[in-house]
C-alpha positions in Angstrom: -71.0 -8.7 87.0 -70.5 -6.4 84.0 -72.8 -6.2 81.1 -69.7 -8.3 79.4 -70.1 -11.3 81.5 -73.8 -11.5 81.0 -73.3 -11.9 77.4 -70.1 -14.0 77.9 -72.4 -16.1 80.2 -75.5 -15.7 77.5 -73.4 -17.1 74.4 -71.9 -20.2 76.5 -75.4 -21.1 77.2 -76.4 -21.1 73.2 -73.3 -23.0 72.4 -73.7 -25.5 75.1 -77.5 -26.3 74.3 -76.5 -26.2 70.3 -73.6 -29.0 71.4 -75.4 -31.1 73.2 -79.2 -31.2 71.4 -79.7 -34.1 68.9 -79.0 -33.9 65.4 -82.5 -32.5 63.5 -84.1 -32.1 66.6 -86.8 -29.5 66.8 -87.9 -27.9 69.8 -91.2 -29.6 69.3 -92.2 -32.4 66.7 -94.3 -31.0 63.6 -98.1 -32.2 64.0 -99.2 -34.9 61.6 -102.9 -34.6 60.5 -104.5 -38.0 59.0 -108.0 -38.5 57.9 -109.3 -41.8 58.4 -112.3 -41.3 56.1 -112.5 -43.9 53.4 -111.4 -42.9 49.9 -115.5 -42.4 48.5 -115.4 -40.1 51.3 -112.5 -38.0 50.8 -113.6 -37.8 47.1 -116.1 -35.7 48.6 -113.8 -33.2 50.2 -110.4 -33.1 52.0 -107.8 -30.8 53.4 -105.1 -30.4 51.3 -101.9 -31.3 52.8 -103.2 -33.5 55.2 -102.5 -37.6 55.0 -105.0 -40.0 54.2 -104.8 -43.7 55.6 -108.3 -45.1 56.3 -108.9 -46.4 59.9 -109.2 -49.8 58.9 -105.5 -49.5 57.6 -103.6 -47.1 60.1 -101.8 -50.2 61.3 -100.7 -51.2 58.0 -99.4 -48.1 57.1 -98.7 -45.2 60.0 -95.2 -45.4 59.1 -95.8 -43.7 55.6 -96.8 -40.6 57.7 -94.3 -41.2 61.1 -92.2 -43.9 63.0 -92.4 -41.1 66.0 -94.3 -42.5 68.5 -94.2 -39.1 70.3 -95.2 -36.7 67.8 -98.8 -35.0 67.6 -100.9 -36.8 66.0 -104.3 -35.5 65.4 -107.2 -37.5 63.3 -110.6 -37.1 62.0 -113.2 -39.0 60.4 -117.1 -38.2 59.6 -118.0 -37.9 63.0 -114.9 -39.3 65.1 -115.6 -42.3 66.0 -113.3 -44.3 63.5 -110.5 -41.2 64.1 -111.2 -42.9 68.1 -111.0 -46.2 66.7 -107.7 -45.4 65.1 -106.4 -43.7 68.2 -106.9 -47.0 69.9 -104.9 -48.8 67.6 -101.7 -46.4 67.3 -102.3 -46.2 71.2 -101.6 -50.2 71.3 -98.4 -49.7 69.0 -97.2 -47.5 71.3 -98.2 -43.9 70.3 -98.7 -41.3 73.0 -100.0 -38.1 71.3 -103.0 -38.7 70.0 -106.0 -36.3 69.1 -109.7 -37.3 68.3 -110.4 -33.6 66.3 -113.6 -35.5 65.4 -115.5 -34.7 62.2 -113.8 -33.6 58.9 -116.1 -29.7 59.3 -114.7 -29.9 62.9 -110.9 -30.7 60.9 -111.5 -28.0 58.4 -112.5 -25.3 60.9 -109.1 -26.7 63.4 -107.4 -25.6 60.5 -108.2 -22.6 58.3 -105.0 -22.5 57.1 -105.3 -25.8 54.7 -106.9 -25.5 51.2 -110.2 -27.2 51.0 -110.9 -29.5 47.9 -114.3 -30.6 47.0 -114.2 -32.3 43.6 -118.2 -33.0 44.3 -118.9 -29.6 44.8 -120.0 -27.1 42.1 -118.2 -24.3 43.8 -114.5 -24.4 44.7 -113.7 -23.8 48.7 
């Protein structure tokens, strides 16, 4: 086969997959960060960007953040156990990607690329 059909053969492939993929459907779900610190907490310091529902309410209110019961889903708390206790919950609603990143420093350093806020802090991070 000529260097033709290859790229006969390549652009078929392209169209076909660009036919036939869903609507809005990206190669791989954007990851959803929460903190499930309470709000005294987060007053403390938080991640900019990142979704706040307090383990105590992720049933309540997951669906502000996602109704994708597949998409990464990664949570942290002070220390990690309510982001496990939270993972336990969306885990019984039917949630399948789930990630303990444990405590908010552990959060922070997961993700240098977030803005750090610390309205208790004297100096800005």
């Amino acid at each position: 086969m000529n260097t033709q059909g290859y790229r006969w053969i390549m652009a078929m492939g392209i169209l076909w997959a660009a036919l036939f993929s869903l609507p809005g459907q990206a190669a791989e779900a954007e990851a959803v960060w929460i903190d499930v610190r309470t709000a005294e907490e987060r007053a403390e310091g938080y991640l900019v960007g990142v979704s706040h529902i307090p383990h105590d309410q992720m049933a309540d209110r997951i669906g502000e953040v996602t109704t994708d019961k597949t998409q990464p889903i990664h949570l942290f708390c002070r220390s990690g156990n309510r982001a496990g206790i939270a993972i336990e919950t969306l885990r019984g609603m039917g949630y399948t990607n789930l990630h303990n990143e444990g405590s908010f420093e552990d959060a922070v350093a997961a993700r240098p690329d977030l803005v750090v806020k610390c309205p208790a802090c004297p100096v800005e991070h």
